[in-house]
C-alpha positions in Angstrom: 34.2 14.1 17.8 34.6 10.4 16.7 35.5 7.6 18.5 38.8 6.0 18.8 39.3 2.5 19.2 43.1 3.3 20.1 42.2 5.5 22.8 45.6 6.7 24.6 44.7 8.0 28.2 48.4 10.0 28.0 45.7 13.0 25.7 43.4 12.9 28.7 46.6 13.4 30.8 47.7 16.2 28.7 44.8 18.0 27.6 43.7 18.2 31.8 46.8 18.8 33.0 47.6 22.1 30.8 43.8 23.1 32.0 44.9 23.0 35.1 48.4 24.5 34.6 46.9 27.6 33.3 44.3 27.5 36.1 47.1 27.9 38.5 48.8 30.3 36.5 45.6 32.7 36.5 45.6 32.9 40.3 48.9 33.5 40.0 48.6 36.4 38.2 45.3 37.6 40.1 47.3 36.7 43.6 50.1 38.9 42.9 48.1 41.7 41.2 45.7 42.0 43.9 47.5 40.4 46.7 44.5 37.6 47.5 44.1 36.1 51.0 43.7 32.4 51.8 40.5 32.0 50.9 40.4 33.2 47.4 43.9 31.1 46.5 42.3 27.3 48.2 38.7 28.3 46.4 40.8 28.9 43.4 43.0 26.1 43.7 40.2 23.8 45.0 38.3 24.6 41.7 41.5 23.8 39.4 41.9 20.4 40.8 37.7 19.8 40.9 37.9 21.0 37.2 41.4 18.4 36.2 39.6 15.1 38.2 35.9 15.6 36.5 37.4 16.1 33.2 39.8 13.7 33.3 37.1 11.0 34.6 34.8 12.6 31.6 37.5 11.9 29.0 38.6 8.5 30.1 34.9 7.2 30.1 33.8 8.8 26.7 37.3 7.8 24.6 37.2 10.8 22.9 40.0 10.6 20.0 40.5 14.4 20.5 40.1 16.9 23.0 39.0 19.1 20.2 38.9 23.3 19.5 35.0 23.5 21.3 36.3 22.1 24.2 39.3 23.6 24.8 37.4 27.2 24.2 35.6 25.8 26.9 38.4 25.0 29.1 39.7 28.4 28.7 35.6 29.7 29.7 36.6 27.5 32.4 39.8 28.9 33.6 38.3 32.3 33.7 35.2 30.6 36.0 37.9 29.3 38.4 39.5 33.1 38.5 35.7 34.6 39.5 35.3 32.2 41.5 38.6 32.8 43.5 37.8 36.6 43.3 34.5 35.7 45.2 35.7 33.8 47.6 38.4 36.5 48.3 35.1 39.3 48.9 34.5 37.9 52.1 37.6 38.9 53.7 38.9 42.2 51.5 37.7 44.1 48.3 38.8 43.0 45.2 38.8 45.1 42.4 35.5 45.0 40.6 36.9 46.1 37.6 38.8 42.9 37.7 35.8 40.4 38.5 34.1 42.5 35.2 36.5 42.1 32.9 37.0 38.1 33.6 33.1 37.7 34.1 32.6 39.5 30.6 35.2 37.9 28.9 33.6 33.9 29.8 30.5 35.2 28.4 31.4 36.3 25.4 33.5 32.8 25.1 30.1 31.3 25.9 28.5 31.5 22.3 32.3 30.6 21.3 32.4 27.0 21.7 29.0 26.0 20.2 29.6 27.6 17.4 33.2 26.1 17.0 31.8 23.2 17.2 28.7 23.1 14.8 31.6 24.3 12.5 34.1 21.9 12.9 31.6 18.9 12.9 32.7 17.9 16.7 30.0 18.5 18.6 29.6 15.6 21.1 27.1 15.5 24.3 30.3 15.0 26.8 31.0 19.0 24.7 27.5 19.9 25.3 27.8 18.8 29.0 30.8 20.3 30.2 29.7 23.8 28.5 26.5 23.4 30.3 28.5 22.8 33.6 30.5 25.7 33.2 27.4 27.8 32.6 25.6 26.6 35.9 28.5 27.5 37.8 29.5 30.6 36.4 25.3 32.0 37.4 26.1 30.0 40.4 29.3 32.1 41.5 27.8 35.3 40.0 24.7 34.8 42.7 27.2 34.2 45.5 29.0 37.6 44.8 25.0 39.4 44.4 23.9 37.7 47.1 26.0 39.6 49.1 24.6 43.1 48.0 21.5 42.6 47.3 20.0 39.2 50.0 20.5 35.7 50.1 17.1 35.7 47.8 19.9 36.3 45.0 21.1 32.7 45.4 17.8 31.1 44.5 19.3 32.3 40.8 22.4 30.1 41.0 20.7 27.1 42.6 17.5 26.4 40.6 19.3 24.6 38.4 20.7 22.1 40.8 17.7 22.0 42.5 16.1 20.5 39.7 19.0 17.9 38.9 18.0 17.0 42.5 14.7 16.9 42.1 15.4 14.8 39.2 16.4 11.8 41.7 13.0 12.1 43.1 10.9 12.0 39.9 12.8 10.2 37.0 10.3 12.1 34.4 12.3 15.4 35.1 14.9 14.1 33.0 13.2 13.1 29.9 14.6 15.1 26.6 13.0 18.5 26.6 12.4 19.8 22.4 14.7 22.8 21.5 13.6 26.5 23.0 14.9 29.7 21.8 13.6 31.4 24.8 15.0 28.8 26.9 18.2 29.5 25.7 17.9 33.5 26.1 16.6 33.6 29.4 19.8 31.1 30.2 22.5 33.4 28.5 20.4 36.5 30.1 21.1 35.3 33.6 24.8 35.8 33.5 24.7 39.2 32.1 21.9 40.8 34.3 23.9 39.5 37.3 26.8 41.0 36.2 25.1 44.0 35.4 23.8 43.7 39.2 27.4 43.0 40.4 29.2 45.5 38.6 27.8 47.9 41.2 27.3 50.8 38.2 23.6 51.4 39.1 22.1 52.3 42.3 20.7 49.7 45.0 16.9 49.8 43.3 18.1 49.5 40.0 20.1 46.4 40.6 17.5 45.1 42.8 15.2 45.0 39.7 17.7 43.5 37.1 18.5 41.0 40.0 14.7 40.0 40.3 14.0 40.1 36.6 16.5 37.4 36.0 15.0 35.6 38.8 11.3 36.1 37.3 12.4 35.6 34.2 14.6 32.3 34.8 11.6 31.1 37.5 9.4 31.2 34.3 11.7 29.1 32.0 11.9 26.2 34.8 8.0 26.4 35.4 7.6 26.3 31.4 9.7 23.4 31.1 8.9 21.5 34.2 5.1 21.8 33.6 5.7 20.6 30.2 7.3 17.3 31.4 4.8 16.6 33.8 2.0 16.2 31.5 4.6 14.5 29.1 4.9 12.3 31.3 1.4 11.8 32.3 0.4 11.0 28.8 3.0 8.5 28.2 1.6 6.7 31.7 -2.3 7.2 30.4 -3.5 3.6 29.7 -4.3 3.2 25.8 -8.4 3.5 24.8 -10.3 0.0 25.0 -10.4 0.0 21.4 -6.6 0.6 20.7 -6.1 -2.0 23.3 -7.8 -4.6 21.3 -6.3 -4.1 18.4 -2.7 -4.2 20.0 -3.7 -7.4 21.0 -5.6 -8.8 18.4 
């Protein structure tokens, strides 16, 4: 998406505010279908509003001169996050129906290789795209750990957090933030997350057997962070190494 030096703040107004009116209108659905308590209709809400401020703030800095078809798709992923999330919330107090939290689950994760691929095609791919599709992702695993979690251990939630653990981490040692190269087993071991904690959720297999998908997406995604983080730590430490005498010398000669 290209720049606008004409930037009107009345799209960001728009373009949030219909995110947010269909947020609202999801739980409405969900509230009446299922009749959902307190908790799942403030999470939900909560998440609608959390969802219209970031964006908005997002939109307004970057100047984008369209929203754009990627990032609606992934406004819609969005929506259907904000609807798991208020299904979860509502599993602490009754039982939701788990065909339900499946079907809206499956549905953002087939969305999920959606977006990109609108974009790539459209020519709008932009990093505030690639950003918000990546926050949607962490929260989705997130939620879907939440909902394990309560099946399986709190062990489950280690899947969810990793990822802000390491943004946190990230505060503590800058060089976690440099660029990493492209992975394509990054990026499967990130797209298998939210499908083997479905799987785990969906409560089709018995206790061992969602034990073990649980803890092979936990292996598996413990693996990808070790990769990665050992890879930009000796990055790092290269980039710090002082240059041979002889290079040295000739820099400054």
């Amino acid at each position: 998406m290209a720049l606008n030096n004409t930037y009107d703040a009345r799209l960001v107004q728009q373009e949030t505010a219909l995110g947010a009116g269909v947020q609202v209108l999801l739980l409405a659905l969900i509230g009446t279908a299922i009749g959902m308590g307190p908790a799942g209709w403030l999470t939900g809400l909560a998440f609608a509003f959390a969802t219209w401020a970031v964006l908005s703030r997002a939109l307004h800095r970057s100047r984008l001169r369209s929203f754009g078809a990627a990032n609606r798709v992934t406004l819609g992923r969005a929506t259907l996050v904000g609807g798991v999330t208020a299904l979860v919330a509502d599993s602490f107090q009754s039982s939701p129906p788990v065909s339900l939290f499946v079907g809206l689950t499956a549905v953002a994760l087939i969305l999920d290789g959606v977006d990109g691929k609108v974009a790539r095609r459209t020519g709008t791919s932009t990093p505030l795209g690639a950003r918000f599709d990546m926050e949607v992702d962490a929260f989705l695993i997130l939620v879907l750990s939440v909902y394990v979690s309560m099946q399986l251990g709190l062990w489950v939630l280690l899947i969810g957090g990793m990822r802000y653990v390491f943004v946190a981490a990230a505060r503590v040692w800058p060089w976690l933030t440099a660029a990493l190269p492209p992975s394509t087993a990054r990026k499967t071991v990130a797209a298998l997350q939210g499908v083997l904690l479905l799987l785990a959720g969906a409560d089709l297999l018995p206790y061992a057997a969602n034990f073990g998908v649980a803890a092979l997406a936990l292996g598996l995604l413990v693996w990808s962070f070790g990769r990665d983080v050992l890879w930009l730590y000796r990055t790092s430490r290269v980039e710090k190494a002082p240059a041979p005498r002889q290079v040295r010398e000739l820099v400054a000669g």
